[in-house]
N, CA, C and O of each residue as an XYZ file, in Angstrom:
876
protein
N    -108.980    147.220    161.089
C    -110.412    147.501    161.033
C    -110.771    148.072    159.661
O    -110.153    149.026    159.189
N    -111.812    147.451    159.014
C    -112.005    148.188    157.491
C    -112.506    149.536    157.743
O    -112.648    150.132    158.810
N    -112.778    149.944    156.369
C    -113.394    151.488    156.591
C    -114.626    151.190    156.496
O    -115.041    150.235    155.840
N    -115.467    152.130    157.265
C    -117.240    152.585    157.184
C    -117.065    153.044    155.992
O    -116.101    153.799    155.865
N    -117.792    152.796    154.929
C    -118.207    154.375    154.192
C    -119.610    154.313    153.711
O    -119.937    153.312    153.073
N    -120.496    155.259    153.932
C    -121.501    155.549    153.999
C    -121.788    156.873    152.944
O    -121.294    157.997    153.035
N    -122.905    156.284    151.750
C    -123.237    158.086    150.815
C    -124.462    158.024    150.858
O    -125.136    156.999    150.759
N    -124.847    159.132    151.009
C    -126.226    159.677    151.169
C    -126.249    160.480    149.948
O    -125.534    161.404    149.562
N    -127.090    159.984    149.527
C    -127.438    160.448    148.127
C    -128.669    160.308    147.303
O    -129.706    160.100    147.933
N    -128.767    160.413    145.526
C    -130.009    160.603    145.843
C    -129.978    160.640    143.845
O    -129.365    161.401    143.096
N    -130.849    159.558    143.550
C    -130.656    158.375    142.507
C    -130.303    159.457    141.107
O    -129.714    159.035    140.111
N    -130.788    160.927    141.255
C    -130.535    161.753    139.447
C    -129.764    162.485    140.007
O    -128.913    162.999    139.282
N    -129.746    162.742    141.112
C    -127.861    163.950    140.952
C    -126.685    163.777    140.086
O    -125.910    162.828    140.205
N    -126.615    164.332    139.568
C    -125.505    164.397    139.094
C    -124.122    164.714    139.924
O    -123.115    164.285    139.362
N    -123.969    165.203    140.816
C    -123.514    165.397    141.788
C    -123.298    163.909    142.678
O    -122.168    163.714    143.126
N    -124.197    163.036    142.892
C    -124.158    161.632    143.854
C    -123.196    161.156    142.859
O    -122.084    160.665    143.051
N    -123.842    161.397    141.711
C    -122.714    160.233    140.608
C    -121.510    160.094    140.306
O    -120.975    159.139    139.743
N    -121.068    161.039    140.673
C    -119.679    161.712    140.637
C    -118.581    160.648    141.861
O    -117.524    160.039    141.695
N    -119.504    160.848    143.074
C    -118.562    160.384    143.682
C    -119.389    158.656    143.976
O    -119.093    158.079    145.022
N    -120.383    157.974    142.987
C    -120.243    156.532    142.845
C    -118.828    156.380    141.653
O    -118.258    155.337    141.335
N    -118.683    157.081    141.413
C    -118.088    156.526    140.246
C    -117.043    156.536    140.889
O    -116.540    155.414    140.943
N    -116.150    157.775    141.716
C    -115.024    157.587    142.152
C    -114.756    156.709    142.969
O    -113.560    156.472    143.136
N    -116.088    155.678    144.007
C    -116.056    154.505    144.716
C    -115.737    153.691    144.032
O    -114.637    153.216    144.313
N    -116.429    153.111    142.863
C    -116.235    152.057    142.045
C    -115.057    152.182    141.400
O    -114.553    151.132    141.004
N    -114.240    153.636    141.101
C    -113.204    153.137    140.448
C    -112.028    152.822    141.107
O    -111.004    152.428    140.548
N    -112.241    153.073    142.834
C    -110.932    152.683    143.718
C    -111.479    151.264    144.303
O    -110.814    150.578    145.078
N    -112.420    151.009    143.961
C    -113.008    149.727    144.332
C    -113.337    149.530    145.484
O    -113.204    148.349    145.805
N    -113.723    150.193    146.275
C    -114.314    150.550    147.512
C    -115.694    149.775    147.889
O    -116.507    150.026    146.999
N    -116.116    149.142    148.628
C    -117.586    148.835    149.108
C    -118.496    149.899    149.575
O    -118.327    149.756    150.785
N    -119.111    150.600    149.494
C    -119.966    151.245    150.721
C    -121.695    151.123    150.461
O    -122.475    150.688    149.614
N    -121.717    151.896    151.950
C    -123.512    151.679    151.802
C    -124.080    152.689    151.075
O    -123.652    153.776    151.465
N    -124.826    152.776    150.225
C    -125.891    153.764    149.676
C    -126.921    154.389    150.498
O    -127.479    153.489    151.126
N    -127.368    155.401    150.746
C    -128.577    155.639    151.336
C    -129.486    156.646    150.731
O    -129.250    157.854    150.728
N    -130.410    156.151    150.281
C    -130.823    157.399    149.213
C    -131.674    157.854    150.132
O    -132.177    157.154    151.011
N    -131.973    159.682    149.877
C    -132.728    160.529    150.518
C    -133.684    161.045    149.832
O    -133.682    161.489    148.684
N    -134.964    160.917    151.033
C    -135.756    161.731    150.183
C    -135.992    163.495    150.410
O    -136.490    164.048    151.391
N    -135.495    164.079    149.248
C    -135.047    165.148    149.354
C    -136.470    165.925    149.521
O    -136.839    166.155    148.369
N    -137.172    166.295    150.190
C    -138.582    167.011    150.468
C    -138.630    166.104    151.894
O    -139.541    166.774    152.381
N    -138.374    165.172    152.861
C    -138.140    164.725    153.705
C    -136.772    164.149    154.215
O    -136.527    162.961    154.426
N    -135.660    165.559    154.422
C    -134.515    165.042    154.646
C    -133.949    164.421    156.124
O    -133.944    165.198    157.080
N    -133.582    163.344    156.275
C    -133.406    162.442    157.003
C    -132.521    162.931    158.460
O    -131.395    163.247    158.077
N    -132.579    163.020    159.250
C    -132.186    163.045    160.652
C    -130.275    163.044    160.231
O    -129.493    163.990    160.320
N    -130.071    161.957    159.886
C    -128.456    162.109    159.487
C    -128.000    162.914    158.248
O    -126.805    162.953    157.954
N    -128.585    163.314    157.793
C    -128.136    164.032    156.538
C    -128.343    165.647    157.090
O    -127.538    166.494    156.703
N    -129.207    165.943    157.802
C    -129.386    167.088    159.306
C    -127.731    167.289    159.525
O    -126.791    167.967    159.109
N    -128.012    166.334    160.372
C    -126.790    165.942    161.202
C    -125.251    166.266    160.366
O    -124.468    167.117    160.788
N    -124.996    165.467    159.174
C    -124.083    165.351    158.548
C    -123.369    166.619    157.549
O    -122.240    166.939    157.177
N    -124.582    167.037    157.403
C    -124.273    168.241    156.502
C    -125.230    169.419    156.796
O    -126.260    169.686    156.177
N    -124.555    170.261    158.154
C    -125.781    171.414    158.761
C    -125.731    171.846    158.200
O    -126.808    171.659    157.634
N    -125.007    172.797    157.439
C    -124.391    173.996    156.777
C    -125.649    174.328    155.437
O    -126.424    175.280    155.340
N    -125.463    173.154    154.542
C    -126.035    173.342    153.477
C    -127.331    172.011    153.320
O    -128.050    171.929    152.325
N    -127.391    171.347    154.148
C    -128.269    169.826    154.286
C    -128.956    169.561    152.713
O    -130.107    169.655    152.286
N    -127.297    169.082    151.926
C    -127.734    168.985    150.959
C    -126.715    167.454    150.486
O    -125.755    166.993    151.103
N    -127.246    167.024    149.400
C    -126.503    165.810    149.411
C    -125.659    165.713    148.243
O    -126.230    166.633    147.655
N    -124.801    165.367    147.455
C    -123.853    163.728    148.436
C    -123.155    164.166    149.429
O    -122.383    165.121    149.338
N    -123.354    163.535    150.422
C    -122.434    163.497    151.581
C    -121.870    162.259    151.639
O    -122.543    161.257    151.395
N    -120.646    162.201    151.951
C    -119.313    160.457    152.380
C    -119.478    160.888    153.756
O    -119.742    161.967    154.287
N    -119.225    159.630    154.200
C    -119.797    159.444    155.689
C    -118.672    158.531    156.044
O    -119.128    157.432    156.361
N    -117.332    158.580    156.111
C    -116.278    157.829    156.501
C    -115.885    157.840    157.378
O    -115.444    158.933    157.735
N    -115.757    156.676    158.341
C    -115.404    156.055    159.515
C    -116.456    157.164    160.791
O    -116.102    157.309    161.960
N    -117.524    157.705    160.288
C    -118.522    158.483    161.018
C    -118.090    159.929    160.608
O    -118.910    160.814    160.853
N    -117.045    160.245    160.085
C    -116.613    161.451    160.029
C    -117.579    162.038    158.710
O    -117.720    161.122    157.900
N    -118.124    163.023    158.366
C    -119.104    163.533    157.042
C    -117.831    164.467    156.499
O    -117.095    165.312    157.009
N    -117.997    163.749    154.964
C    -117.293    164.758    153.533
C    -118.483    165.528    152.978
O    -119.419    164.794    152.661
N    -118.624    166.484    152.836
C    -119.679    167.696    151.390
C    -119.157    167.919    150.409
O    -117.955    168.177    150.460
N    -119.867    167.910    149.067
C    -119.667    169.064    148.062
C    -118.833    167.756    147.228
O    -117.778    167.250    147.609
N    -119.637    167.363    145.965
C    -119.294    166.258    145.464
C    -117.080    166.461    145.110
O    -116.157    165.680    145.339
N    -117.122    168.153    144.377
C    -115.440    167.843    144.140
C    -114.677    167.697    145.339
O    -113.545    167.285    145.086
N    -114.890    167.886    146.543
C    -114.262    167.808    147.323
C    -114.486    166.371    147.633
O    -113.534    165.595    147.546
N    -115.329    166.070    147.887
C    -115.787    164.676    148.209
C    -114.846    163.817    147.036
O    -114.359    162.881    147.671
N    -114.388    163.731    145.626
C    -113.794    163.283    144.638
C    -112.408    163.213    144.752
O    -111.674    162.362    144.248
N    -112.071    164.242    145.504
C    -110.476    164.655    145.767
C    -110.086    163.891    147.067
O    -108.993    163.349    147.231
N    -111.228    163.909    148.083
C    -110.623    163.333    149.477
C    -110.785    161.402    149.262
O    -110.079    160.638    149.922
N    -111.784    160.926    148.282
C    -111.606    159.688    148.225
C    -110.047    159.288    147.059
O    -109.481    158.201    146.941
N    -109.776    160.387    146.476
C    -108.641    160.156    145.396
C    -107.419    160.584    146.055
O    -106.366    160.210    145.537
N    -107.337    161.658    147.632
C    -106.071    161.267    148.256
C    -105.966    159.920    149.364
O    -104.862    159.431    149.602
N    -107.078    159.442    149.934
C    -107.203    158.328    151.167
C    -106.934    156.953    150.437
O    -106.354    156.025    151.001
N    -107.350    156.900    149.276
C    -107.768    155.880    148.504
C    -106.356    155.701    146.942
O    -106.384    155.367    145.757
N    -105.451    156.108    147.816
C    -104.423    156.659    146.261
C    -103.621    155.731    145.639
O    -102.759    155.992    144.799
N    -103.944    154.526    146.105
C    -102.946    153.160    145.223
C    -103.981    152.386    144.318
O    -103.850    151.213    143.967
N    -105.024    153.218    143.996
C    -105.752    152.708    142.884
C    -106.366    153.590    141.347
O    -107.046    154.538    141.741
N    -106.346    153.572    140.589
C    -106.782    154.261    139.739
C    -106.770    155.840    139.975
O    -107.891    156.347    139.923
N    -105.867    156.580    140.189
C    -105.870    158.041    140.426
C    -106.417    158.976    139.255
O    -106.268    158.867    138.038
N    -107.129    159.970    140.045
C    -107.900    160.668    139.653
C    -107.618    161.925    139.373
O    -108.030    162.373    138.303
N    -106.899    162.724    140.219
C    -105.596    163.664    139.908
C    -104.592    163.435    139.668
O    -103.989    162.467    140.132
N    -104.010    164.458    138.681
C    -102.466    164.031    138.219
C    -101.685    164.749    139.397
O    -102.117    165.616    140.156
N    -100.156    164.049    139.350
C     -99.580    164.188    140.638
C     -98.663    165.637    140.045
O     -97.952    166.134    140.918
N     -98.643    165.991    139.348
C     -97.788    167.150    139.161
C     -99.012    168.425    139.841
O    -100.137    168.093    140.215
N     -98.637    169.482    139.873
C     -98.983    170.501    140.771
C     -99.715    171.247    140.188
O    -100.674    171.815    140.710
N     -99.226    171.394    138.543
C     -99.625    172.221    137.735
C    -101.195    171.708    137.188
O    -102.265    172.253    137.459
N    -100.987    170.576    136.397
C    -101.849    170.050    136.367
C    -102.544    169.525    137.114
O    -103.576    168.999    136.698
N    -102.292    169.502    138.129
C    -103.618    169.335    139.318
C    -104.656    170.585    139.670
O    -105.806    170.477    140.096
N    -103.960    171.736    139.385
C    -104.511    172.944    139.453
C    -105.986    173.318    138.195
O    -107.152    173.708    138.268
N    -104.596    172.726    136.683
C    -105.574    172.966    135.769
C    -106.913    171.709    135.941
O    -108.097    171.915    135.671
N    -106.475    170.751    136.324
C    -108.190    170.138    136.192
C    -108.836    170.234    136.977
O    -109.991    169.859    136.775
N    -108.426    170.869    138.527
C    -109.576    171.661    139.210
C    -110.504    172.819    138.513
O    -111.724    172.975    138.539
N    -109.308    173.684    137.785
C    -110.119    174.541    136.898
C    -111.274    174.275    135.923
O    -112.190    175.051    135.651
N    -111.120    173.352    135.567
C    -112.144    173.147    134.472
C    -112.906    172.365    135.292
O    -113.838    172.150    134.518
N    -113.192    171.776    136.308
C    -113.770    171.153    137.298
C    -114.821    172.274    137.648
O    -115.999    172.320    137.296
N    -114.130    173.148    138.407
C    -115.198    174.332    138.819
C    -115.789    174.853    137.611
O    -116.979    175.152    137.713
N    -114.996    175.110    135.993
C    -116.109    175.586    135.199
C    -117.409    175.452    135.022
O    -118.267    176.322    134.872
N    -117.576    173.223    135.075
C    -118.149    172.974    134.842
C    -119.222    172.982    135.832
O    -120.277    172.514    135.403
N    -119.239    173.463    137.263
C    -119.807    173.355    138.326
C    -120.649    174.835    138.162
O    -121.829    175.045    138.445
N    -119.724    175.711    137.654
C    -120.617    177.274    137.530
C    -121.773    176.760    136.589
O    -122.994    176.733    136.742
N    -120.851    176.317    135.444
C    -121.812    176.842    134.012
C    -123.348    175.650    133.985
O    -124.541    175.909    134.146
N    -122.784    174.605    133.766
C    -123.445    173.123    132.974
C    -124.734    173.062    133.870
O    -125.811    173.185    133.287
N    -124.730    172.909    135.035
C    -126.154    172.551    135.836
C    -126.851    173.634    135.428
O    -127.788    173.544    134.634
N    -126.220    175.350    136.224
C    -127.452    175.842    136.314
C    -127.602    176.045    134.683
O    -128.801    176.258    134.502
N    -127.019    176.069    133.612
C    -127.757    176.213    132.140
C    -128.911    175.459    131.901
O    -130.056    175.797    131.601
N    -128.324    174.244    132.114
C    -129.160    172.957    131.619
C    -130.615    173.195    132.486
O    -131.625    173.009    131.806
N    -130.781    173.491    133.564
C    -131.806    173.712    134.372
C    -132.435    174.243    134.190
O    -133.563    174.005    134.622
N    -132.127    175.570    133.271
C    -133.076    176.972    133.048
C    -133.506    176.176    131.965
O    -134.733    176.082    131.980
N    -132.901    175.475    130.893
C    -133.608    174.611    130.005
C    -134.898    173.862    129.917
O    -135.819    173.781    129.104
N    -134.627    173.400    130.958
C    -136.367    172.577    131.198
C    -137.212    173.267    131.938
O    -138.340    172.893    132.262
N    -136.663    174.338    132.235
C    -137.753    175.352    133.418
C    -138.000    176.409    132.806
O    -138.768    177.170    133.395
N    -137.455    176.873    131.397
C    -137.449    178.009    131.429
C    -138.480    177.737    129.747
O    -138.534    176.691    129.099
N    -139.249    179.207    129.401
C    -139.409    178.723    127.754
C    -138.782    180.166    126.978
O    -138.114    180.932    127.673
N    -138.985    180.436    125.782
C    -139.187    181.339    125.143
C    -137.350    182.136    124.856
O    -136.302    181.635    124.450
N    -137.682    183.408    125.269
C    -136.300    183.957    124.835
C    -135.424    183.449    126.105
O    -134.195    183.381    126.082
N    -136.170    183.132    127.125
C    -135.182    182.665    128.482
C    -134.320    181.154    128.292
O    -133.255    180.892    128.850
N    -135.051    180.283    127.390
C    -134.555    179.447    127.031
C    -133.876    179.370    125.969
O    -133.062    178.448    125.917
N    -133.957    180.039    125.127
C    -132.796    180.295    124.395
C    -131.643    180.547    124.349
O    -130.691    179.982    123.811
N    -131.772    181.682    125.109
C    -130.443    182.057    125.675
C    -129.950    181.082    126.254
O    -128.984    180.809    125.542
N    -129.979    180.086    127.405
C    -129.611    179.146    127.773
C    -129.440    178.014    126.939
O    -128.744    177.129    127.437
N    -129.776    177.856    126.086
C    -129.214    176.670    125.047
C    -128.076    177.312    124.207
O    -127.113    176.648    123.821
N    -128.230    178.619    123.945
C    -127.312    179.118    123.483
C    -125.227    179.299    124.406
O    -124.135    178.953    123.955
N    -125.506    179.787    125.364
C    -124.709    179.824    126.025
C    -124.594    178.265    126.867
O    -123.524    178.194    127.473
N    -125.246    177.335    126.985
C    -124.634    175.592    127.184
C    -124.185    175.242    126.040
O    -123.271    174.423    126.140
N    -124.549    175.631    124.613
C    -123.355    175.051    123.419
C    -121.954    175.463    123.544
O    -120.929    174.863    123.219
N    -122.167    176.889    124.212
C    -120.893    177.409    123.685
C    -120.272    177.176    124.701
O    -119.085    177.022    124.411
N    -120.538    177.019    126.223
C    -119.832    176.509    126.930
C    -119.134    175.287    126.478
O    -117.915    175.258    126.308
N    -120.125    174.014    126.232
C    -119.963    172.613    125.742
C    -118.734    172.690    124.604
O    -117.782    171.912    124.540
N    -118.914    173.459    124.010
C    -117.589    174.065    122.642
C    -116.168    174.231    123.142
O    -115.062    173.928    122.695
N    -116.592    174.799    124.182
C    -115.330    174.934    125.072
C    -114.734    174.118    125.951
O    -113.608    174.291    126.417
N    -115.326    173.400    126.142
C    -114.788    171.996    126.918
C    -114.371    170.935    125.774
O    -113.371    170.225    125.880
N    -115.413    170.901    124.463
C    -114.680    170.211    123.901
C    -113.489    170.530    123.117
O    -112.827    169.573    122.715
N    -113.009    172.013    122.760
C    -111.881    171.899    122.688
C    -110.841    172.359    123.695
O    -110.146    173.354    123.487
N    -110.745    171.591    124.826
C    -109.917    171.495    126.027
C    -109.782    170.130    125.914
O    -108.619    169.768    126.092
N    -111.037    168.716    125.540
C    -110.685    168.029    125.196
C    -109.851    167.658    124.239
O    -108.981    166.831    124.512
N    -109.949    168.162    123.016
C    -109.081    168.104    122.048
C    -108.942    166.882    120.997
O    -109.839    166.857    120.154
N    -107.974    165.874    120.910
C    -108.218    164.957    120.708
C    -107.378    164.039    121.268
O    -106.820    163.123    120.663
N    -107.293    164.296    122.441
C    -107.235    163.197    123.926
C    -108.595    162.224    124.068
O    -109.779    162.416    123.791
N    -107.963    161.250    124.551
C    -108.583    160.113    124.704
C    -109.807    160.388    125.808
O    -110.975    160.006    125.729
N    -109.017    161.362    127.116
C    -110.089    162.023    128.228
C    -109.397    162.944    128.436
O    -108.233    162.790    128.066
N    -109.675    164.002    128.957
C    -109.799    165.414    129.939
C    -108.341    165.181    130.374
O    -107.611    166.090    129.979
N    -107.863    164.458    130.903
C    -106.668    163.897    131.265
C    -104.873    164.102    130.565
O    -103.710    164.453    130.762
N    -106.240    163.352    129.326
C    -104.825    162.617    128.271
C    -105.685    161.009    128.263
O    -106.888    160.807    128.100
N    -104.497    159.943    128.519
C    -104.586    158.793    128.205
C    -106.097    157.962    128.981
O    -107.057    157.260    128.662
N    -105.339    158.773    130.444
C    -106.227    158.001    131.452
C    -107.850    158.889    131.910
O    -107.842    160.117    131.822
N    -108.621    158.467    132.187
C    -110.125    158.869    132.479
C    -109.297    159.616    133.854
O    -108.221    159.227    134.309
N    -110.107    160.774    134.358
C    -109.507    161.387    135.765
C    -110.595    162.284    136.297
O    -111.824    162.206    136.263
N    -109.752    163.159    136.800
C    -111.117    164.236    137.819
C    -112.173    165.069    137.127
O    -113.210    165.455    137.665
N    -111.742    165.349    135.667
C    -112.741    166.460    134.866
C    -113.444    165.484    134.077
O    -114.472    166.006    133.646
N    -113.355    164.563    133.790
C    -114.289    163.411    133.340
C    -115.158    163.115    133.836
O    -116.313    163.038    133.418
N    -114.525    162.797    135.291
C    -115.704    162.273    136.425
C    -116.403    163.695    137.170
O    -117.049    163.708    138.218
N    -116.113    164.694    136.424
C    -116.865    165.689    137.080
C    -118.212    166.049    135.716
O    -119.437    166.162    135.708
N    -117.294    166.110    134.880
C    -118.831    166.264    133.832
C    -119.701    164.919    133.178
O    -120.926    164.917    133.065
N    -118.814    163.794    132.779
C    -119.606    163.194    132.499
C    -121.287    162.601    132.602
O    -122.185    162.280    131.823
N    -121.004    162.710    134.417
C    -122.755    162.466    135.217
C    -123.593    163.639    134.572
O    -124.718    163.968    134.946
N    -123.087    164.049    133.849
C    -124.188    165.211    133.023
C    -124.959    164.916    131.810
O    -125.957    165.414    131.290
N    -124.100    163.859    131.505
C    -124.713    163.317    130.024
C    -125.887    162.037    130.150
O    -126.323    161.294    129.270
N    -126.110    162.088    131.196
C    -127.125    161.408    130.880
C    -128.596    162.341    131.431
O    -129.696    161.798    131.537
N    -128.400    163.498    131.673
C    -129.210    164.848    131.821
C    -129.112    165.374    130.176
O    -129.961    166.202    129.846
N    -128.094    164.922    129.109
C    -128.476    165.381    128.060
C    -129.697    165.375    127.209
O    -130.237    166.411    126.820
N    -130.195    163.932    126.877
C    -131.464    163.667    126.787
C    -132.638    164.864    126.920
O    -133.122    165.454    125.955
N    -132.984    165.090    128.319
C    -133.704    165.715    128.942
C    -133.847    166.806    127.872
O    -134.660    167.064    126.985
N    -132.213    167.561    128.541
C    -131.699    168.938    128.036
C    -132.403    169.320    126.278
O    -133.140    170.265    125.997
N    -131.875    168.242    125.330
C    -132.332    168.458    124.267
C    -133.634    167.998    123.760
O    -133.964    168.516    122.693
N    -134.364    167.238    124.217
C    -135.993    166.969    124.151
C    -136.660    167.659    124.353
O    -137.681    167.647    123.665
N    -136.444    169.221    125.953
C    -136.936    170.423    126.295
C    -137.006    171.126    125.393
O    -137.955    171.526    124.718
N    -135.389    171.382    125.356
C    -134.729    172.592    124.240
C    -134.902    172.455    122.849
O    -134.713    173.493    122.214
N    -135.286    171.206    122.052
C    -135.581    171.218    120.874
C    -134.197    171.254    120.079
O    -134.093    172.002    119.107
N    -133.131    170.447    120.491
C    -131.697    171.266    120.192
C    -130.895    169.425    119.898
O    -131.389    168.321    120.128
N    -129.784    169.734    119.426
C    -129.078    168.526    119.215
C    -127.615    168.799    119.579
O    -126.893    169.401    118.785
N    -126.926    168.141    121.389
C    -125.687    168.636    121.383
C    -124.728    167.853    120.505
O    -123.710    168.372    120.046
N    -125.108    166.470    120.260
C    -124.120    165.615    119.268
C    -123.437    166.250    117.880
O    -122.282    166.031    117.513
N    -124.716    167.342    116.984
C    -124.950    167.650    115.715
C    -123.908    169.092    116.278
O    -123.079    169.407    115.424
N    -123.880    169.785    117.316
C    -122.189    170.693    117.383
C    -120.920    170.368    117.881
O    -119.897    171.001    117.620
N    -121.018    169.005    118.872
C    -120.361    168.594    119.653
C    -119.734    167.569    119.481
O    -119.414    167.081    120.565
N    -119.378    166.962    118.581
C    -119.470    164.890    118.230
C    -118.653    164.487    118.796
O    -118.627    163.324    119.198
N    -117.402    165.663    119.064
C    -116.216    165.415    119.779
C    -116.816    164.538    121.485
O    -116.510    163.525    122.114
N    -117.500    165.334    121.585
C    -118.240    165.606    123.101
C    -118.589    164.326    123.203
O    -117.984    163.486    123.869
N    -119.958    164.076    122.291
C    -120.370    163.177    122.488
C    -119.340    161.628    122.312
O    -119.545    160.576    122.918
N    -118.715    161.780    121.745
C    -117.775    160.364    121.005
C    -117.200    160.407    122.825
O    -117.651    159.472    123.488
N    -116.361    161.313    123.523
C    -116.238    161.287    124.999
C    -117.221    160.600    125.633
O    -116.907    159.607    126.289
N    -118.235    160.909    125.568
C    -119.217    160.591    126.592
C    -119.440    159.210    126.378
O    -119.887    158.550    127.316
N    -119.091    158.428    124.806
C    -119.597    157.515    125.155
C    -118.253    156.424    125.271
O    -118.443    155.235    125.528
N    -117.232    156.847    125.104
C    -115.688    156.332    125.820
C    -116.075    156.090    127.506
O    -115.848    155.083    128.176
N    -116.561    157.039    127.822
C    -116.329    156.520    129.410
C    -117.532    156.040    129.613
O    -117.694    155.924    130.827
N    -118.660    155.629    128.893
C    -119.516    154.780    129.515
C    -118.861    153.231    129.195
O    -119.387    152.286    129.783
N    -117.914    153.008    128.428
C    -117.669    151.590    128.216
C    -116.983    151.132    129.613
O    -116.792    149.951    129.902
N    -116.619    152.290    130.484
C    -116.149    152.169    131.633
C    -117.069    151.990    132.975
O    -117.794    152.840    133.493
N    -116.822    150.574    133.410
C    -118.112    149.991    133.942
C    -118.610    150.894    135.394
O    -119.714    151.021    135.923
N    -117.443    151.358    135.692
C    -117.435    152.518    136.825
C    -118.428    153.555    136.724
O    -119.062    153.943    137.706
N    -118.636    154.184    135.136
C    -119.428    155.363    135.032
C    -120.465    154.774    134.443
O    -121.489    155.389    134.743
N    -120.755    153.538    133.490
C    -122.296    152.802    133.262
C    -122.983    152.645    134.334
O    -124.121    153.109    134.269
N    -122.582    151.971    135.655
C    -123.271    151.372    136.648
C    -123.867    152.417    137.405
O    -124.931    152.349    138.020
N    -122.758    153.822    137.270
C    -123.337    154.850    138.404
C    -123.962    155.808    137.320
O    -123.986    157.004    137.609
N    -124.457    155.419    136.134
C    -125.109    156.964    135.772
C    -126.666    156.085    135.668
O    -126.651    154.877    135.434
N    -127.961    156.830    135.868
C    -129.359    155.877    135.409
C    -129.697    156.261    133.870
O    -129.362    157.326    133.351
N    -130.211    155.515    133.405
C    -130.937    155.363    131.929
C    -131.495    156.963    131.134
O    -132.708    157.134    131.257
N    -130.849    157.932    130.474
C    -131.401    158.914    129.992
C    -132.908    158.964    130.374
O    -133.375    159.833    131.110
N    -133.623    157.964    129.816
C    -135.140    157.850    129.625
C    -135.724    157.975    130.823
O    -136.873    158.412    130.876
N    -135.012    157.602    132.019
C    -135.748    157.864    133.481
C    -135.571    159.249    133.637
O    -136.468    160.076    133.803
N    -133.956    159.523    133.551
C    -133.972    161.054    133.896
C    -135.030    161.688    133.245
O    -135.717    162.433    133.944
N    -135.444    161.511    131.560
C    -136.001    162.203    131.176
C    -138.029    162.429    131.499
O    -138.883    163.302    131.343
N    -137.929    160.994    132.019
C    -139.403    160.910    132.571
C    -139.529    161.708    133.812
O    -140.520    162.438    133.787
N    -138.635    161.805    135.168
C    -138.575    162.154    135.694
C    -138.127    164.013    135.539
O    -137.995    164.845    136.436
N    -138.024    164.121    134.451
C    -138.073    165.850    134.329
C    -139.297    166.278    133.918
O    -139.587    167.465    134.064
N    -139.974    165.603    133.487
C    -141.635    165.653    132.789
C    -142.171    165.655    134.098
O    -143.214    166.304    134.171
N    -141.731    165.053    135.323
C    -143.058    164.952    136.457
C    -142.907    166.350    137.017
O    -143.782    167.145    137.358
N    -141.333    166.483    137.035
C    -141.295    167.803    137.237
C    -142.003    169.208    137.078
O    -142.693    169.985    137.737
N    -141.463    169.091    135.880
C    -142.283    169.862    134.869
C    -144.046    170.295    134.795
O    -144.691    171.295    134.480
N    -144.373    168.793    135.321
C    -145.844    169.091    136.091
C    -145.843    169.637    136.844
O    -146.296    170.781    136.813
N    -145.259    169.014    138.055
C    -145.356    169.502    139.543
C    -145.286    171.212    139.219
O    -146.243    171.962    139.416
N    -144.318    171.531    138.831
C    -144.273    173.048    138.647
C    -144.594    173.753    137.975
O    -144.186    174.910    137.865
N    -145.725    173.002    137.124
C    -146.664    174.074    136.420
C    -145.969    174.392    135.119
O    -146.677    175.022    134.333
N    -144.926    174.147    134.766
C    -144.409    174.456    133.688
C    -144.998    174.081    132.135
O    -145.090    174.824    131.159
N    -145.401    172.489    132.293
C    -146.409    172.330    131.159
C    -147.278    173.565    130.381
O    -148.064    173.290    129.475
């Protein structure tokens, strides 16, 4: 019997993208279901009481939460294809670590960015470089986060870069002009059809932070 798999998700997360990408790179089929998040759907209720928040994997009826976990359980079920964690112990540890860094720091910075103005936003562009500084030298001059092969801390930050746009059009800021390392990454794994197909067009994200931006008065 094949597998169900079912994601509820929801087209600018960065978070949904994470785990399209980890579908597409084990080559998996599933259904999409996008939510509308201000009218959340009866199964997404259902699927995820706790926090009724999305991406949720919806496999064989059973519900996964919380995109790294969700990344890890399709990269142990799914493990004779393109692996995503390294199999040693140690290093499986360290790229969880920098996994969760990027889960503390990168969203909520980038967020106060377009929401925030003045000395509040500063500070937040200030402390997302220096975070970003720090990831890129963890990158180093590895090919990915990894080493050779693209893996779990790739596919955990990358869905961010196409929130860069946004980030620096708000902020008035250029991450390429501290980062090139960064950026030259970011655009290595878009040649990877796995993370092109699942990230959308800067320019939407970025239109879509402007409606925002209305809606909440921020203009």
């Amino acid at each position: 019997m094949a597998d169900e798999i079912m994601l509820l998700d929801w087209w600018s997360s960065m978070f949904g993208m994470r785990v399209r990408i980890a579908l597409v790179e084990k080559g998996l089929k599933y259904e999409s279901r996008e939510e509308d998040l201000n009218n959340k759907s009866p199964l997404l209720l259902e699927m995820n009481p706790v926090h009724t928040k999305i991406p949720v994997l919806i496999h064989n009826g059973k519900p996964i939460c919380e995109s790294p976990i969700i990344v890890e359980y399709i990269d142990e079920v799914w493990k004779d294809k393109s692996p995503l964690l390294p199999t040693d112990p140690y290093q499986r540890a360290h790229a969880r670590f920098w996994a969760d860094y990027i889960d503390n720091k990168i969203f909520q910075l980038g967020g106060k960015i377009w929401t925030r103005k003045g000395e509040d936003q500063e500070a937040a562009k200030k402390e997302l470089m220096e975070c970003l500084k720090i990831l890129e030298g963890e990158l180093g001059e590895k090919p990915f986060f990894g080493g050779e092969n693209f893996g779990f801390v790739d596919v955990s930050l990358v869905t961010f870069s196409c929130w860069f746009y946004a980030y620096e059009s708000f902020g008035n800021f250029s991450i390429e002009a501290e980062c090139p390392k960064l950026i030259a990454w970011t655009k290595r794994c878009l040649q990877k059809s796995s993370v092109s197909s699942s990230l959308p067009d800067p320019l939407k994200i970025h239109d879509f932070v402007v409606q925002l931006r209305k809606k909440f008065g921020i203009e």
